[in-house]
C-alpha positions as a printed Julia matrix, in Angstrom:
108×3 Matrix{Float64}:
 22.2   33.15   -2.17
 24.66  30.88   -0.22
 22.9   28.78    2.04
 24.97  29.18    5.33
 24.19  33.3     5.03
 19.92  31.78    5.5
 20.73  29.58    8.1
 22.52  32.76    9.38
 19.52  35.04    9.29
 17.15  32.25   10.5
 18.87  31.58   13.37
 19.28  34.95   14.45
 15.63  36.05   13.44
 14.02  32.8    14.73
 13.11  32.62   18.63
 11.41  29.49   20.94
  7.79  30.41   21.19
  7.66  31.78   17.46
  4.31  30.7    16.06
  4.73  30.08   12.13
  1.78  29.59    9.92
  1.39  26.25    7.63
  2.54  27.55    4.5
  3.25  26.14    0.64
  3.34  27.51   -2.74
  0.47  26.39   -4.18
 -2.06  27.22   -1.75
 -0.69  29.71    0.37
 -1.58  30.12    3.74
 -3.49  26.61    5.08
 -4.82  27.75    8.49
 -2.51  25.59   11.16
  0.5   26.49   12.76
  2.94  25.24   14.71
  5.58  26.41   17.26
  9.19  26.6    17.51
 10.41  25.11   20.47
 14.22  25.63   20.15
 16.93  26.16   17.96
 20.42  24.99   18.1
 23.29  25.13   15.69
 22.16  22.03   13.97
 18.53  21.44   13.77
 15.26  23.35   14.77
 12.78  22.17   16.91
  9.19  22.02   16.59
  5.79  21.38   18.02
  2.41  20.68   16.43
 -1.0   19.75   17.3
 -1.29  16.25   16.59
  2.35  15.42   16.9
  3.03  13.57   20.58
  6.91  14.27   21.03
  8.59  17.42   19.84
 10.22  17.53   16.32
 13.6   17.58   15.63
 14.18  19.43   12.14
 18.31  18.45   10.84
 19.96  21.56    9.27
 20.69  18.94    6.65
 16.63  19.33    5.8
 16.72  23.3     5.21
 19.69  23.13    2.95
 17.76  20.07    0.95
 14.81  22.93    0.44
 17.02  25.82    0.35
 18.31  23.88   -2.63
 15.34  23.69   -4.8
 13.39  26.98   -3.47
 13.09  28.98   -5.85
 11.89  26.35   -8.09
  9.4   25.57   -5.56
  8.21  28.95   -5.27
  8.04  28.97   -8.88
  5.6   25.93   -9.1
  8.62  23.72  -10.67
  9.2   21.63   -8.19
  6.3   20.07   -6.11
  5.3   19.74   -2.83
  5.23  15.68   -2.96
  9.38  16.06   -4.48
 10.23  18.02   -1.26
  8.14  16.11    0.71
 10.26  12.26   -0.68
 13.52  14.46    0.18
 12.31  15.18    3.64
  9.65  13.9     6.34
  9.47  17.58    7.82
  8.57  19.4     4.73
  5.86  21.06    5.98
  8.19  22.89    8.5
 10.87  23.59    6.17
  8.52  24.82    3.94
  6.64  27.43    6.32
  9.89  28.29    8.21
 11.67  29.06    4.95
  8.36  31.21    3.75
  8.16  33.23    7.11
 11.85  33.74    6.84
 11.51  35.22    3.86
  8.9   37.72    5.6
 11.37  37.94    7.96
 13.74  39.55    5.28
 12.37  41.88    3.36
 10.26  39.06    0.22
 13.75  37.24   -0.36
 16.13  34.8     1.59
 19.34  36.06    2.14
């Protein structure tokens, strides 16, 4: 699964005003959310209660995740490892799950 065909699919599938649910592996769904604000070619924008300036998610970030997903998924690699790789895990994390929704249980 070639990264640039999910950053494909996300982009195309992923709208401003989308509400995505906190997400991880471990404990599934964690009851906050956030909103997508915009997305451009290169990064994904976010907002979140309790955040005071919009966040700016790198495309650089998602490919870092995409990278060790399925080992995530699979409880080998942990939330804290993704989380030293990148400050906006939690969004990569729940953006990446609901993609996955998004597309049938699997990212392209």
């Amino acid at each position: 699964m070639p990264f640039a065909a999910t950053w494909s699919a996300l982009q195309g599938r992923l709208a401003a005003s989308t509400t995505i649910p906190n997400w991880t592996a471990a404990n599934g769904f964690l009851g906050d959310s956030f909103t997508v604000t915009r997305i451009t070619t290169g990064h994904v924008e976010v907002s979140t209660p309790g955040a005071q300036t919009i966040q700016t998610v790198p495309v650089a970030d998602f490919q870092t995740v995409y990278g060790v997903w399925q080992r995530y998924c699979q409880g080998r690699v942990s939330r804290p490892q993704i989380r030293d790789a990148t400050r906006f895990s939690k969004y990569v994390i729940s953006i990446l799950h609901w993609l996955e929704g998004q597309c049938g249980g699997t990212l392209p």
